[in-house]
C-alpha positions as CSV (number, residue, x, y, z in Angstrom):
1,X,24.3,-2.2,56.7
2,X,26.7,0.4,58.1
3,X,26.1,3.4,60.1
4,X,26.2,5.9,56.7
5,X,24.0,2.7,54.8
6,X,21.5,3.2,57.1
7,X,21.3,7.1,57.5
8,X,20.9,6.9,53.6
9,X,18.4,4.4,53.9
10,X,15.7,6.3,56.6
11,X,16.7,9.4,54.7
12,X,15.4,7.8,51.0
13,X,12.6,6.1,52.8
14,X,11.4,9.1,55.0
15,X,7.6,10.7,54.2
16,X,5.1,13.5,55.9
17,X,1.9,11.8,57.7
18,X,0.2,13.7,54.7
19,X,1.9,12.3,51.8
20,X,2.2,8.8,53.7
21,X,-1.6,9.1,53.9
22,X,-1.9,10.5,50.1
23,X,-0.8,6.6,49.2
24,X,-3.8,5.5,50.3
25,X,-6.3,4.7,46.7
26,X,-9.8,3.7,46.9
27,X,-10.3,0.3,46.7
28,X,-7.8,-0.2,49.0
29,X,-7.2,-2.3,52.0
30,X,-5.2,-0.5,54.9
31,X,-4.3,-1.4,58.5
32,X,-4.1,1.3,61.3
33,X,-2.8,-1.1,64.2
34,X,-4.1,-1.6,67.5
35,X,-4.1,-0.7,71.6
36,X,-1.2,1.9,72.3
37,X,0.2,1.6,68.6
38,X,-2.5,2.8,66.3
39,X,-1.7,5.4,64.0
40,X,-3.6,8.6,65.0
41,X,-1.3,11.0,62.2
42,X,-2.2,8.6,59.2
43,X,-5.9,8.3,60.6
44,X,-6.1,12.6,61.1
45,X,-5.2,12.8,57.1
46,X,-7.7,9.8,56.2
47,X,-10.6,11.8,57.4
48,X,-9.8,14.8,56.0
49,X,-9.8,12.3,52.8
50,X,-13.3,11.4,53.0
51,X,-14.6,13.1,49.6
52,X,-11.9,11.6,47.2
53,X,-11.9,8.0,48.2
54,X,-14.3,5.3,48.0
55,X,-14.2,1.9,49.3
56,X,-11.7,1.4,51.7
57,X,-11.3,-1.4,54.2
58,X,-9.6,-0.3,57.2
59,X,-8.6,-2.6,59.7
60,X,-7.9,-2.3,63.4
61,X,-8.1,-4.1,66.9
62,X,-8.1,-2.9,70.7
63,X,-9.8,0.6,69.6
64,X,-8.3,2.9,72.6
65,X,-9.2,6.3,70.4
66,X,-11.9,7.3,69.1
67,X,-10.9,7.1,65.0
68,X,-11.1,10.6,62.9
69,X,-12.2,8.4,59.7
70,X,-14.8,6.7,61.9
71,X,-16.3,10.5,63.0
72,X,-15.4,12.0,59.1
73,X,-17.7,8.6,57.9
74,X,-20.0,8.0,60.3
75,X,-22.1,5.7,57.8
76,X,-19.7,3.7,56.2
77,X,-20.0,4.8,53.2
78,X,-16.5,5.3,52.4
79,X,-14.1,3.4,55.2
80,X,-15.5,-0.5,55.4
81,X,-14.3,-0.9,59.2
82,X,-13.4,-3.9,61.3
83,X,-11.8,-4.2,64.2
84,X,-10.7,-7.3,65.9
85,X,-11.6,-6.3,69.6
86,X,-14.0,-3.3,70.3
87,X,-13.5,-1.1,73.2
88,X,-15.4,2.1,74.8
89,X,-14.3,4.7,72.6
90,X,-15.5,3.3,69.4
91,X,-19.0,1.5,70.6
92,X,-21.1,4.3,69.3
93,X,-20.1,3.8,65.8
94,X,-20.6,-0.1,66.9
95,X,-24.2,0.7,67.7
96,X,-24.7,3.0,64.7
97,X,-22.7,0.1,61.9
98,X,-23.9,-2.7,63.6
99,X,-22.0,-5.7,65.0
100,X,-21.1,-6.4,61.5
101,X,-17.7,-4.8,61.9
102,X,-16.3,-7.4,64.1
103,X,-13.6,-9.5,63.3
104,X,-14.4,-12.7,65.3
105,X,-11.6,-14.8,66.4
106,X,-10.0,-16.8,69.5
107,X,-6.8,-14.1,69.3
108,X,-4.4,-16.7,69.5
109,X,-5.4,-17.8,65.9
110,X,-5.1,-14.3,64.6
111,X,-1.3,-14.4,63.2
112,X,-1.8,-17.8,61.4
113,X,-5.3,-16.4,60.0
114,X,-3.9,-13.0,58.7
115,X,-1.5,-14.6,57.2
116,X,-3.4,-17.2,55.5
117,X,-6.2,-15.1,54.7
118,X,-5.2,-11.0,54.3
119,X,-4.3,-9.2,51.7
120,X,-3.2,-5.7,53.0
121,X,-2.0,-2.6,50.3
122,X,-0.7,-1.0,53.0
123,X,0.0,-1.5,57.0
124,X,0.8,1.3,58.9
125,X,2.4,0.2,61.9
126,X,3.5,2.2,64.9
127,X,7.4,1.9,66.6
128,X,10.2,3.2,68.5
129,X,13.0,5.2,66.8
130,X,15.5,3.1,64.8
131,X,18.4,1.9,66.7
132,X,21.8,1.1,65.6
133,X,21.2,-2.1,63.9
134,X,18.4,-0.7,61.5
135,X,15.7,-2.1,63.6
136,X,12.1,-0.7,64.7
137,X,11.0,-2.4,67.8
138,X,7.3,-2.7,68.2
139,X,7.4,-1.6,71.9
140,X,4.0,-2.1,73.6
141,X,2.1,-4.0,71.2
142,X,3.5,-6.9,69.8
143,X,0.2,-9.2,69.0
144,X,-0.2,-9.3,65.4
145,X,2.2,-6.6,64.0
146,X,4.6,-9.0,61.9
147,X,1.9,-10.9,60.7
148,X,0.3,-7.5,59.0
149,X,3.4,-6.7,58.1
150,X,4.9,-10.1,56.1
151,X,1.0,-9.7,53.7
152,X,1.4,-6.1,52.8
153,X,2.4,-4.7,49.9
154,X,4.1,-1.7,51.3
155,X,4.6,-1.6,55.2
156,X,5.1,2.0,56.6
157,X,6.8,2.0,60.2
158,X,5.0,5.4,62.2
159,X,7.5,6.4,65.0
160,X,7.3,7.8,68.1
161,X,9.8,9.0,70.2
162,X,7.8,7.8,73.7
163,X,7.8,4.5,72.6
164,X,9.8,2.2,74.9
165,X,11.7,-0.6,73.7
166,X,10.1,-3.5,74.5
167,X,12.2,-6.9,75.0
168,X,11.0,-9.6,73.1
169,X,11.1,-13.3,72.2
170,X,10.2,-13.5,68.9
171,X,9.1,-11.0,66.4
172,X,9.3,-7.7,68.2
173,X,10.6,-5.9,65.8
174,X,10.7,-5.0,61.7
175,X,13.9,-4.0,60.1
176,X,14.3,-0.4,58.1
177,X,15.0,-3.5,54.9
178,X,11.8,-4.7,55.2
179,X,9.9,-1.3,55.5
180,X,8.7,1.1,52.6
181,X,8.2,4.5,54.4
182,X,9.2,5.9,57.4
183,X,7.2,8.7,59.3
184,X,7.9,10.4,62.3
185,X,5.3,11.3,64.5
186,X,5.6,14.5,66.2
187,X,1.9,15.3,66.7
188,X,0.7,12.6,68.9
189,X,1.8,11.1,72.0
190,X,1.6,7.0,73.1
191,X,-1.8,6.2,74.4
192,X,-1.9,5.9,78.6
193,X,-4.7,4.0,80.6
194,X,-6.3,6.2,82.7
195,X,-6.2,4.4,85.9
196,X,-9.2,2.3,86.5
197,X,-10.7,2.7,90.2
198,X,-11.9,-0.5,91.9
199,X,-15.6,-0.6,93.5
200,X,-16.8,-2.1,96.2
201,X,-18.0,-5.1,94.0
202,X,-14.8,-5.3,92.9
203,X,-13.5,-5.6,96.3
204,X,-15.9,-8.6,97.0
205,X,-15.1,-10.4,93.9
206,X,-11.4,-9.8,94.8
207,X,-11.9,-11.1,98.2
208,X,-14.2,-14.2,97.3
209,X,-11.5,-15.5,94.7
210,X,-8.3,-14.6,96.6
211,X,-9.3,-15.9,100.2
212,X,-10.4,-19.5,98.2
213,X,-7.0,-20.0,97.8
214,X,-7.0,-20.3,94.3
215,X,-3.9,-18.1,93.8
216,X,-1.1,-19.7,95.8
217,X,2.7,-19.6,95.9
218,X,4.0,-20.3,93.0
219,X,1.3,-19.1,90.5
220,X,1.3,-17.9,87.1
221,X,-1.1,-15.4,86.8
222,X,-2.9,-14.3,83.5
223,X,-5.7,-11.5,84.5
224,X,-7.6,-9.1,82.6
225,X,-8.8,-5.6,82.1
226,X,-11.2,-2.9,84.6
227,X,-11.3,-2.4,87.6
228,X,-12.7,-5.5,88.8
229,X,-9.3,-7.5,87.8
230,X,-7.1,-4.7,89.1
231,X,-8.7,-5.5,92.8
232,X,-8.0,-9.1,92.8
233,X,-4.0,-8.0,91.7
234,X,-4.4,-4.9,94.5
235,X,-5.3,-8.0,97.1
236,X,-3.1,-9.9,96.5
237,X,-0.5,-7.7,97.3
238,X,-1.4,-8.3,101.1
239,X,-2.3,-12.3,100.9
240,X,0.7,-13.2,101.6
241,X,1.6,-15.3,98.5
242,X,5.0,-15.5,96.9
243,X,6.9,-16.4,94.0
244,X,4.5,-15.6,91.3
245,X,4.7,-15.3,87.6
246,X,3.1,-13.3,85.0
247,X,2.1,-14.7,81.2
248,X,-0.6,-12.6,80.5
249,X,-1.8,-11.0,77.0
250,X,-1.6,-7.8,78.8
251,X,0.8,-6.1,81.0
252,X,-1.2,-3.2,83.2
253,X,0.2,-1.1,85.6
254,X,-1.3,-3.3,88.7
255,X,1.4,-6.3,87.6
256,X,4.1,-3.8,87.6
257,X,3.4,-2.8,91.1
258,X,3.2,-6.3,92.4
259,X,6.3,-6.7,90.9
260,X,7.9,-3.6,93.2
261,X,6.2,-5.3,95.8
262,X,8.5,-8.4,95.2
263,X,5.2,-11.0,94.7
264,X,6.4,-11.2,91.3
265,X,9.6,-12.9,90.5
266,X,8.8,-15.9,88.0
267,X,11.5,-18.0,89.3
268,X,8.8,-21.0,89.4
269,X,8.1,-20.2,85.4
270,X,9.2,-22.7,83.8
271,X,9.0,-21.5,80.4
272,X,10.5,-17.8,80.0
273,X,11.7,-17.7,83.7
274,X,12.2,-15.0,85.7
275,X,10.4,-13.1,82.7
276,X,6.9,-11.4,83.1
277,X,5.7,-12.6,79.6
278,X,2.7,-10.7,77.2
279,X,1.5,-9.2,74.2
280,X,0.8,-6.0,74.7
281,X,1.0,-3.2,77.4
282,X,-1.9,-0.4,78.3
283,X,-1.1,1.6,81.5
284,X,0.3,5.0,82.8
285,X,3.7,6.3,81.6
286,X,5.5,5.1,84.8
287,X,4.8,1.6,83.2
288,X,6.2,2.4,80.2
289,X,9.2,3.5,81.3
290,X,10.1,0.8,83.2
291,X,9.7,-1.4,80.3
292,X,12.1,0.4,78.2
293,X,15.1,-2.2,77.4
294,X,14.3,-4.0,80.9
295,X,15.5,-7.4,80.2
296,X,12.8,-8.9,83.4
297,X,10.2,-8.9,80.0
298,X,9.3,-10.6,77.3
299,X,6.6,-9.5,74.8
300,X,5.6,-12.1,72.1
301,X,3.3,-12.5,69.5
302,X,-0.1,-13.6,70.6
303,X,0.0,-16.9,68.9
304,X,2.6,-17.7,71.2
305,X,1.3,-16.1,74.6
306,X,-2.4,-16.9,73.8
307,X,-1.0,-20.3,72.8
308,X,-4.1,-22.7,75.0
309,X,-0.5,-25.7,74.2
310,X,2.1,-22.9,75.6
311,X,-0.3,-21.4,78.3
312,X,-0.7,-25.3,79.4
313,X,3.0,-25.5,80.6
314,X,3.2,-22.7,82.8
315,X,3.0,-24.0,86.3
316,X,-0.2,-23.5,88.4
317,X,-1.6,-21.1,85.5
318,X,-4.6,-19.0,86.9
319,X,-6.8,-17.0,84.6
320,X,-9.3,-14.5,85.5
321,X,-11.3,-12.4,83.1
322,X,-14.4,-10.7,83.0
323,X,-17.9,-12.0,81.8
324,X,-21.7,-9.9,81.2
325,X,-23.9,-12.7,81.5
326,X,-24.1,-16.2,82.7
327,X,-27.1,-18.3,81.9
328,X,-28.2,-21.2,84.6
329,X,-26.8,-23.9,82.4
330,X,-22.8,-22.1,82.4
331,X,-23.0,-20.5,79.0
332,X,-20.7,-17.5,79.5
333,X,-21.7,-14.7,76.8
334,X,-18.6,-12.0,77.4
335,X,-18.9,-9.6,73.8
336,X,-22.6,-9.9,72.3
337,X,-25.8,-9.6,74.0
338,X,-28.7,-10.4,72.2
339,X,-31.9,-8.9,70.5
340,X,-33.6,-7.9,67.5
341,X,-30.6,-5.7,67.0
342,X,-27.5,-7.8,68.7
343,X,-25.3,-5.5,70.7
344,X,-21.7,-5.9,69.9
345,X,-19.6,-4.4,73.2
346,X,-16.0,-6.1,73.0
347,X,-14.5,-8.9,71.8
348,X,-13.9,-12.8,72.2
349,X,-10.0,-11.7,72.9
350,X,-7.8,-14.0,74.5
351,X,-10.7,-15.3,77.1
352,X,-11.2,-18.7,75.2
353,X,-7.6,-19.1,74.7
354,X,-6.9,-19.2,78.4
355,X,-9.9,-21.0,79.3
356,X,-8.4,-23.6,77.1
357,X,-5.2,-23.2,78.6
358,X,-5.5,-23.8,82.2
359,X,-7.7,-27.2,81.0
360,X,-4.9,-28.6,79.4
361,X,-2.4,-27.9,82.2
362,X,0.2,-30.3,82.1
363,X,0.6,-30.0,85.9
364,X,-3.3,-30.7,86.5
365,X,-3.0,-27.1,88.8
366,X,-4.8,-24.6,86.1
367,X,-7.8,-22.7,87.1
368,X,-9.8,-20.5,85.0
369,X,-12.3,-17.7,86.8
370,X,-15.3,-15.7,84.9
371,X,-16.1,-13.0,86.9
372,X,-19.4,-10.6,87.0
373,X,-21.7,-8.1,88.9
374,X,-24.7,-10.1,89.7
375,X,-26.7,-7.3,88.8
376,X,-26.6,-4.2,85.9
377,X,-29.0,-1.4,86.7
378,X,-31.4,-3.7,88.1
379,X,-31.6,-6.7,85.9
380,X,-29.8,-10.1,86.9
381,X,-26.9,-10.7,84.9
382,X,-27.2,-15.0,85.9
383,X,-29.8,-15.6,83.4
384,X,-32.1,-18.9,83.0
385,X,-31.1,-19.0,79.2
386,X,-29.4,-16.6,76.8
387,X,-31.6,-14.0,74.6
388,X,-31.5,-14.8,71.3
389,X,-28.6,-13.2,69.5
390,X,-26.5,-13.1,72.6
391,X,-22.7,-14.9,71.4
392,X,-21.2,-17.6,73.7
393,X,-17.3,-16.6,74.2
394,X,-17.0,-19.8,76.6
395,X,-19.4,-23.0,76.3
396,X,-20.4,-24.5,79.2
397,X,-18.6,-27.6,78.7
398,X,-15.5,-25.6,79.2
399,X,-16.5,-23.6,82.1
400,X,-14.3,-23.6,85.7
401,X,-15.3,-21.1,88.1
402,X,-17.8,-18.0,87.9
403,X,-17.5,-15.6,90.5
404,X,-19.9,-12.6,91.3
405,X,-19.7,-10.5,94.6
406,X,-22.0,-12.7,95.9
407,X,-20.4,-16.0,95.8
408,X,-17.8,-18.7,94.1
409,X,-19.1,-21.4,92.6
410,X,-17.0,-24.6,90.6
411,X,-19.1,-25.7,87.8
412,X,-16.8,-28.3,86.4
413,X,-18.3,-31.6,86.9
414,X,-21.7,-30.8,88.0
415,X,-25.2,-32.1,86.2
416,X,-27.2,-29.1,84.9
417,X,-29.6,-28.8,88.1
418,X,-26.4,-28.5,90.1
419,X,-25.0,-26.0,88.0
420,X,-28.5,-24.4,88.3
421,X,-29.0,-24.3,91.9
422,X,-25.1,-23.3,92.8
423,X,-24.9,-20.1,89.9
424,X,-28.6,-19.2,91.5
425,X,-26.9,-19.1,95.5
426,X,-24.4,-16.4,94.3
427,X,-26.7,-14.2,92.3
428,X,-27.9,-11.5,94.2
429,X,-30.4,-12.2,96.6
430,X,-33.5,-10.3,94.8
431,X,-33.5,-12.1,91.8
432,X,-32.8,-16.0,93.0
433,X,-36.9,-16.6,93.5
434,X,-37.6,-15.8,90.3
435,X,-34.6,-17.4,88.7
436,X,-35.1,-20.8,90.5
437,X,-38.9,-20.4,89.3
438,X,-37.4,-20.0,85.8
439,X,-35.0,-23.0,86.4
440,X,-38.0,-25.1,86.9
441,X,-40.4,-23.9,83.8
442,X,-37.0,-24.6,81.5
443,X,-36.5,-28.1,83.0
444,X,-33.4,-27.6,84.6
445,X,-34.5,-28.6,88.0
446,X,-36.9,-30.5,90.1
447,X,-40.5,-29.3,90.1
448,X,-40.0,-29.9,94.1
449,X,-36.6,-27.8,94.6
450,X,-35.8,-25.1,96.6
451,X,-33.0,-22.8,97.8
452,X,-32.8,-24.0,101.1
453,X,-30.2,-22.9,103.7
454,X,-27.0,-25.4,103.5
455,X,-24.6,-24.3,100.0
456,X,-25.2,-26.5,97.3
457,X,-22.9,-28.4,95.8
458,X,-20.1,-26.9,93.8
459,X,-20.0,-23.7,95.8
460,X,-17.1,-22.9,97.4
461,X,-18.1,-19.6,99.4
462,X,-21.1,-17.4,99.3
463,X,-22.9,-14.7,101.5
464,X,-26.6,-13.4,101.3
């Protein structure tokens, strides 16, 4: 299309939030998007719909607001949610739905799944302005967007003026051809991060994983969400390692400044080099306007960056993500803990995937690390055996290293009494009686063992 084709074309194709929301029919299955691209205009007009329409799925992921149809609809009687990855704002309606509304999937199976499986009325999906070429670019959230897009009947691009243009690989953006509606969103400005504040258990964590030397020069570093994550990237800024890369399903603010700090140059990527490669972006607005048109990144879909074959080929890959509970066996349980009533908190995300990832590593070099506090208000979070209802997000047959501020233990290769004893030496120091007392009544262990003084086998470093 021309210049004038195109203005005709966004002009013909141009609706209010309202009347893109009036679309919307009972019986209906809608998407709303996801992280820093959900649609808060079309989701302000939904609630106010509550009373006319019955029987609407509404599908979502990364829940970073806390949805108007959620609070319009509190008992699902009207909007049938589910969201692919839960996060803080929406957990009370988790609690009060129940864990039902999940989406469970390893996220790098989501494209191929959505498209196999969804049949969406309408996706709502949330862009930059149109540039020249008739194209909307996804900007910070990439992930599944096409995938919603290519199985709807009628795709509505929301746009936002703050949205930076994101550079991709593949499938970053949606041309004005292939979209129904336009709207342009005045109202609400692109989600930020607040910035997440370290504690000192962070700073132990940080300090038992960095001075291990499991990041090294060279490195391509995937690592996750919260403060805890954000103190290993702030150490690392002083370890004095160089030459690193970044794959990572997210971008947060923490990589960008390692990058300014010139630790981050992914020259020894050798897939996507001297990119930082992800999926999607949450951070402050100094991030994102750095990423706007900057040709040093790369966003892809998540079937390509949560890829366990593609994250396998990125040299000395290093994965770190958080965990809630860690039974004496290695069973990591990172988004349900069990009950009569399980409690839902997040999501299996792209922690399996990466997991996966560094295990296959064609250069033998990946490491994967599941990080927790020993402790939450009181209680242990090493475990002799999960509660029932509690999900495993990592088996133990797949389990690296677990780290708590206590300790950093390998648990590849070691019998179950091993893994016992070493996961038991970096709990905190309250609660390892009892738990090798426990370790014994379950038959993990010797009827005759004991902590003793010298580190068992399989942990690296460790301090009482």
């Amino acid at each position: 299309m021309d210049p004038s084709q195109l203005e005709a074309a966004y002009a013909k194709k141009r609706l209010s939030s309202e009347a893109a929301t009036a679309m919307v029919q009972s019986d209906m299955e809608i998407f709303l998007g996801g992280a820093a691209s959900i649609a808060h205009n079309i989701d302000k007009f939904l609630a106010r719909r509550t009373h006319e329409l019955n029987n609407v799925v509404v599908r979502t992921f990364l829940d970073t607001a806390d949805h108007e149809f959620l609070k319009a609809d509190p008992d699902g009687k009207v909007f049938r949610w589910h969201s692919g990855f839960l996060l803080h704002a929406v957990r009370p309606h988790v609690s009060r739905r129940g864990s039902g509304v999940y989406q469970g999937v390893s996220w790098h199976m989501a494209p191929e799944l959505i498209r196999q499986n969804y049949k969406i009325d309408i996706s709502y999906v949330v862009t930059a302005p149109m540039d020249k070429h008739g194209f909307f670019n996804f900007g910070l959230t990439i992930a599944e967007m096409k995938a919603f897009c290519e199985v709807s009947k009628k795709v509505v691009v929301v746009v936002r003026e703050d949205m930076p243009v994101v550079c991709g690989g593949h499938e970053e953006a949606i041309h004005i051809s292939e979209v129904d509606h336009i709207v342009e969103d005045n109202e609400f400005k692109t989600f930020c991060l607040p910035a997440l504040a370290g504690k000192e258990e962070d700073r132990q964590i940080a300090h038992n994983v960095v001075s291990a030397g499991l990041i090294q020069d060279g490195t391509t570093l995937q690592i996750g969400i919260g403060g805890l994550p954000n103190s290993v990237l702030d150490a690392l800024v002083d370890a004095g390692v160089k030459h690193l890369g970044i794959h990572s399903e997210m971008l947060t603010d923490k990589m960008y400044d390692l990058i300014q700090a010139g630790v981050v140059d992914n020259s020894c990527k050798t897939m996507d080099r001297y990119k930082s490669t992800f999926s999607f972006c949450l951070g402050s607005r100094r991030l994102y306007d750095y990423l706007d048109k900057n040709q040093s990144f790369a966003s892809y879909p998540v079937d390509y960056v949560n890829s366990p074959l593609i994250i396998a080929q990125q040299p000395r890959m290093f994965s770190l993500n958080s965990t809630m509970q860690v039974d004496l066996v290695g069973q990591v349980a990172s988004e349900q803990l069990g009950g009569d009533r399980p409690r839902h908190i997040s999501g299996t995300g792209g922690q399996l995937d990466f997991v996966m990832g560094t295990l296959f590593a064609h250069d033998r070099k990946g490491i994967s690390v599941l990080a927790l506090y020993s402790e939450h208000k009181g209680k242990s979070r090493i475990v002799p055996t999960l509660a029932k209802g509690t999900v495993v997000t990592v088996p133990r047959s797949l389990v690296d290293y677990v780290v708590t501020e206590y300790g950093l233990v390998r648990l590849r290769g070691l019998s179950l009494n091993e893994r016992a004893l070493a996961l038991i030496r970096i709990a905190h120091p309250r609660h390892r009686e009892a738990l090798l007392k426990q370790a014994v009544d379950a038959g993990f262990m010797s009827y005759v063992a004991t902590l003793g003084t010298t580190p068992p086998r399989g942990v690296i470093n460790c301090r009482d």
